[in-house]
C-alpha positions as CSV (number, residue, x, y, z in Angstrom):
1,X,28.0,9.4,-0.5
2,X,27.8,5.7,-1.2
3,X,25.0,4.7,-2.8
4,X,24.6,1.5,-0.6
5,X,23.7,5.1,2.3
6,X,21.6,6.7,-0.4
7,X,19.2,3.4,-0.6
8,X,19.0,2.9,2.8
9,X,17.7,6.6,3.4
10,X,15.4,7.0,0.4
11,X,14.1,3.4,1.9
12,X,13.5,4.8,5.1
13,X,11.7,8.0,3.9
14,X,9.6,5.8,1.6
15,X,9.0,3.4,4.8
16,X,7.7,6.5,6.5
17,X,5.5,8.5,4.5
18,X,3.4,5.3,3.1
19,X,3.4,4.1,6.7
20,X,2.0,7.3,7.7
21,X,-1.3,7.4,5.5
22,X,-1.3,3.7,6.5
23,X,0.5,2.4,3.2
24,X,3.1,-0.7,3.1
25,X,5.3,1.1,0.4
26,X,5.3,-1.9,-1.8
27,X,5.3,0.6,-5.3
28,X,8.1,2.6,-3.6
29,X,10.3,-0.2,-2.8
30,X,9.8,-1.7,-6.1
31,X,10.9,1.5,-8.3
32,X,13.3,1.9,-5.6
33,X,15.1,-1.2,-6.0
34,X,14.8,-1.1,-9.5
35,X,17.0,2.3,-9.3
36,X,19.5,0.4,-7.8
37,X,19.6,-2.6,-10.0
38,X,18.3,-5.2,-7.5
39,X,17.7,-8.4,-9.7
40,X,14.1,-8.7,-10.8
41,X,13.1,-12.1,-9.5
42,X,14.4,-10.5,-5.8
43,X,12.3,-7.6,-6.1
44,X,8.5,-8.9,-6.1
45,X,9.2,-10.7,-2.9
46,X,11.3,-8.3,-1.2
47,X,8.8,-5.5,-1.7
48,X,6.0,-7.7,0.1
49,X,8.0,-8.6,3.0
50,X,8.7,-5.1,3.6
51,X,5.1,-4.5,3.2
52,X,4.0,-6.9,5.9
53,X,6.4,-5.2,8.5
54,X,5.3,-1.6,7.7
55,X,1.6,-2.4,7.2
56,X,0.8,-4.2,10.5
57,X,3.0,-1.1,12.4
58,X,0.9,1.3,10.7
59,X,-2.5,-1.0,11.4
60,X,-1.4,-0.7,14.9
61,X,-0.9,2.6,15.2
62,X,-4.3,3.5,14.0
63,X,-6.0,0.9,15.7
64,X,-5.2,2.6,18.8
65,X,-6.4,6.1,17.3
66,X,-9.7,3.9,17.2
67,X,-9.6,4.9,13.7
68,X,-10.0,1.2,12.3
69,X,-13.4,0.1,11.1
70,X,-14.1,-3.4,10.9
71,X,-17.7,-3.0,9.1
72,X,-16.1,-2.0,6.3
73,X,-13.1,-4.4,6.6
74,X,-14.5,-7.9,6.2
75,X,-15.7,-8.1,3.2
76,X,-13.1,-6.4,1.3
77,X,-10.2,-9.0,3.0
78,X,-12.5,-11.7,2.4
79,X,-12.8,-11.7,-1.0
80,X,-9.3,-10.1,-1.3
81,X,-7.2,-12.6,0.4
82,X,-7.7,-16.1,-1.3
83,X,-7.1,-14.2,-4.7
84,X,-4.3,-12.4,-3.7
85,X,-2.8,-15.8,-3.5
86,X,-4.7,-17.1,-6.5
87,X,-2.4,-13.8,-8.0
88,X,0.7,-14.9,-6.5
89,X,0.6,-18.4,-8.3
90,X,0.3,-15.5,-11.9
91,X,3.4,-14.8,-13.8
92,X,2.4,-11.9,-16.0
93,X,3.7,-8.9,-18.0
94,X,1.8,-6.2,-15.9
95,X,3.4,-3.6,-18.0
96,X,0.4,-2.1,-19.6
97,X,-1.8,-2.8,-16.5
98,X,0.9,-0.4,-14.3
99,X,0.4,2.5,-17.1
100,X,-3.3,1.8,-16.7
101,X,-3.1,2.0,-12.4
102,X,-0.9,5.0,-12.4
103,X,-3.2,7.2,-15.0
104,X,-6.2,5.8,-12.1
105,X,-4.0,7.2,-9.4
106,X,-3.0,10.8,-11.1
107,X,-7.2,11.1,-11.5
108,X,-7.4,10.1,-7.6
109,X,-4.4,12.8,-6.6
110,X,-6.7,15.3,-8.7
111,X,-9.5,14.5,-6.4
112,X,-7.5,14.6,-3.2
113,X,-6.0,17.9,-4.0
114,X,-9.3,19.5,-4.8
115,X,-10.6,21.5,-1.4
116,X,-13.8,19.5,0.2
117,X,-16.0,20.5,2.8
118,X,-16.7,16.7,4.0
119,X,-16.4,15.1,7.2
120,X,-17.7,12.3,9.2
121,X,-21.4,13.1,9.3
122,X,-21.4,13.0,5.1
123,X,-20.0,9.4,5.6
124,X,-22.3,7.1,4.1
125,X,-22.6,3.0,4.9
126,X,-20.1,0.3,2.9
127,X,-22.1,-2.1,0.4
128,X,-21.2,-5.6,1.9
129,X,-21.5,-7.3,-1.8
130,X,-20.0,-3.9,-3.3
131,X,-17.1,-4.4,-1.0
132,X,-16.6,-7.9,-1.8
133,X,-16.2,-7.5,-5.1
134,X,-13.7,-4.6,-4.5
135,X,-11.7,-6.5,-2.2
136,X,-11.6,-9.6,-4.8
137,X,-10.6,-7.2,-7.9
138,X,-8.1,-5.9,-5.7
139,X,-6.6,-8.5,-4.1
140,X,-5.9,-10.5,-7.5
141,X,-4.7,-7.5,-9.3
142,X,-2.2,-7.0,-5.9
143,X,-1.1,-10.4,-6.0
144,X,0.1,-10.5,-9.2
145,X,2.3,-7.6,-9.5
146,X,3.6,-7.8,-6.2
147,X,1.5,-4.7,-4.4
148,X,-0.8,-4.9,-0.7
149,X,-3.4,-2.9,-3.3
150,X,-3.5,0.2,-0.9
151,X,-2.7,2.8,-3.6
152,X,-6.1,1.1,-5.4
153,X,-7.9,0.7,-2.2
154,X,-7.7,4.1,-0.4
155,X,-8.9,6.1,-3.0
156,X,-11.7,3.8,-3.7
157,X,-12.9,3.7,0.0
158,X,-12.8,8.1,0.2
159,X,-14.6,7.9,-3.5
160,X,-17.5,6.1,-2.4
161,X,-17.6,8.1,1.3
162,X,-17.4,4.7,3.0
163,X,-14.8,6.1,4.9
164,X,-12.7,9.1,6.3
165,X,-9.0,9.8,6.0
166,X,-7.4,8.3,9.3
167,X,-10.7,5.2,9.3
168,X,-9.0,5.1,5.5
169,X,-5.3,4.7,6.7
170,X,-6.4,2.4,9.2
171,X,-9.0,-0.2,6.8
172,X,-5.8,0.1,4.2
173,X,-3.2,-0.9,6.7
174,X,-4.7,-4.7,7.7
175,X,-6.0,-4.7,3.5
176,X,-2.0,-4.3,2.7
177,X,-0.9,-6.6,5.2
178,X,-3.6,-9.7,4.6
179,X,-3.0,-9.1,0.9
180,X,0.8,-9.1,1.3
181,X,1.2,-12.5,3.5
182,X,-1.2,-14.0,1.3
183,X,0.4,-13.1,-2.0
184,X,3.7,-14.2,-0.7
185,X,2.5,-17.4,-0.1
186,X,1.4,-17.9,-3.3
187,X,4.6,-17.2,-4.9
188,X,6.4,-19.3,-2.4
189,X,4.7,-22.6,-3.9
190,X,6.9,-20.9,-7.1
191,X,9.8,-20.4,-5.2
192,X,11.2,-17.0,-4.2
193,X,14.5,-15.1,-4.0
194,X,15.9,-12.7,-1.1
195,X,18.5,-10.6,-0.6
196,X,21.0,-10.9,1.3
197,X,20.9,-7.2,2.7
198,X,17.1,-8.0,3.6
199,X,17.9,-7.9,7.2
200,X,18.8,-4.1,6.6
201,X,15.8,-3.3,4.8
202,X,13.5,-4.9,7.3
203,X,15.5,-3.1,9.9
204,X,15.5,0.5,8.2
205,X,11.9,0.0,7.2
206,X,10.3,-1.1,10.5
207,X,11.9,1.9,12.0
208,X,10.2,4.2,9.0
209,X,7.0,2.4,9.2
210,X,6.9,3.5,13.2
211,X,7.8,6.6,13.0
212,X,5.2,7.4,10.1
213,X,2.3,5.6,11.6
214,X,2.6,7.2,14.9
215,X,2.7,10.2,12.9
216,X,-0.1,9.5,10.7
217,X,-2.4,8.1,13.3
218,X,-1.7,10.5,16.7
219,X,-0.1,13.7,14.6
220,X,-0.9,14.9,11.9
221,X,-4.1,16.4,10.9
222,X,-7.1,15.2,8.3
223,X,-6.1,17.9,5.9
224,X,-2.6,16.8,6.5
225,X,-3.5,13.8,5.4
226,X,-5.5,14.1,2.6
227,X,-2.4,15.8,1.4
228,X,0.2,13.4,2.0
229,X,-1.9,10.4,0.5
230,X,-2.1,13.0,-2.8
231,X,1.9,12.9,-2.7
232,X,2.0,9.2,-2.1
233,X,-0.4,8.1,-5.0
234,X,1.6,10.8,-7.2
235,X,4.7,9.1,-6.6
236,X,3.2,5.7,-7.0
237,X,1.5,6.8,-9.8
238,X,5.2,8.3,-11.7
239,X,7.1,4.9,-11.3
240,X,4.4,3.0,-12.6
241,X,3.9,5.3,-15.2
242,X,7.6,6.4,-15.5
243,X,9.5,2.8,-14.3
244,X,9.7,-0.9,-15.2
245,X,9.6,-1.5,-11.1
């Protein structure tokens, strides 16, 4: 098969399983187009545009589960959004900060796999200052190597208890997508490349995203979901680790 098919289909099945734990995909589309040579400067901007049009299908998906939790939400996209722009202004090497986030995400995948007996009555209440400096941490570390900072968040919100699985997909939907419009603005006052196949990946995305959010939110299971967020952070985790994406 051509690999112009292959992309398209691994691009839909990233689409779909981030969108379905309420991910934008941004890490997957990055090592993904780096498998397939797209040029560098293309890929930091393409990977947030996708991220936009998967996030807010996912956000909307789980909004109407009634899963999202706007409590929790504020402050972290308060704090996260002006400095995911300030990051989007950042040129950096993030090389050693990617080995660093994907060694964070193969501890979280080790959490998530291990069996636990919570649910919604062990929740306990967000920290409004706590959650403002998460959000802010978050959103400038997103905006400067071209992530929504769902991968960082999700965990992070399930570690402290602030939140369960679906309210967790739902919270890191919005996060991705606020932190995603707002870093691409900031790298627009740098000036940005497209490709010119980003018609198809917005197409073949969007379609992913549905399908996985509907899934995510209306489908599948808790458990089910604790264990697909474990195969998304592994993932993310091996082509940070793994990838120059």
């Amino acid at each position: 098969m051509d690999p112009f098919y292959w992309f398209y289909i691994l691009l839909f099945i990233v689409a779909f399983l981030y969108a379905s734990v309420g991910h934008g995909g941004a890490s997957g589309y990055l090592a993904l187009m780096a498998l397939f040579s797209v040029a560098p400067e293309v890929m930091k901007p393409t990977a947030l545009l996708l991220n936009l049009f998967v996030s807010l299908t996912a956000f909307i998906q789980f909004y109407r589960g009634k899963h999202f939790v706007w409590k929790v939400f504020l402050p972290l996209a308060l704090a996260s959004v002006p400095m995911a722009f300030v990051g989007g202004l950042i040129t950096i090497d993030a090389t050693l900060y990617k080995k660093i986030l994907g060694l964070l995400l193969l501890f979280s995948v080790v959490r998530l796999l291990i069996p636990s007996k919570k649910n919604i009555a062990d929740l306990q209440p967000s920290h409004f200052y706590g959650a403002l400096l998460m959000g802010g941490v978050i959103g400038l570390l997103s905006g400067m190597i071209g992530i929504g900072g769902g991968i960082i968040l999700s965990p992070l919100l399930l570690f402290f208890k602030w939140t369960d699985q679906k309210q967790t997909a739902a919270i890191s939907a919005l996060f991705i997508f606020v932190n995603s419009a707002s870093g691409l603005m900031g790298q627009l006052t740098n000036g940005i490349q497209f490709s010119t196949d980003m018609y198809g990946y917005v197409g073949v995305a969007f379609v992913g995203g549905i399908g996985g959010a509907y899934f995510g939110a209306m489908k599948f299971k808790q458990t089910s979901m604790q264990k697909i967020l474990a195969i998304v952070l592994a993932v993310a985790a091996y082509k940070l680790l793994f990838t120059t994406a």
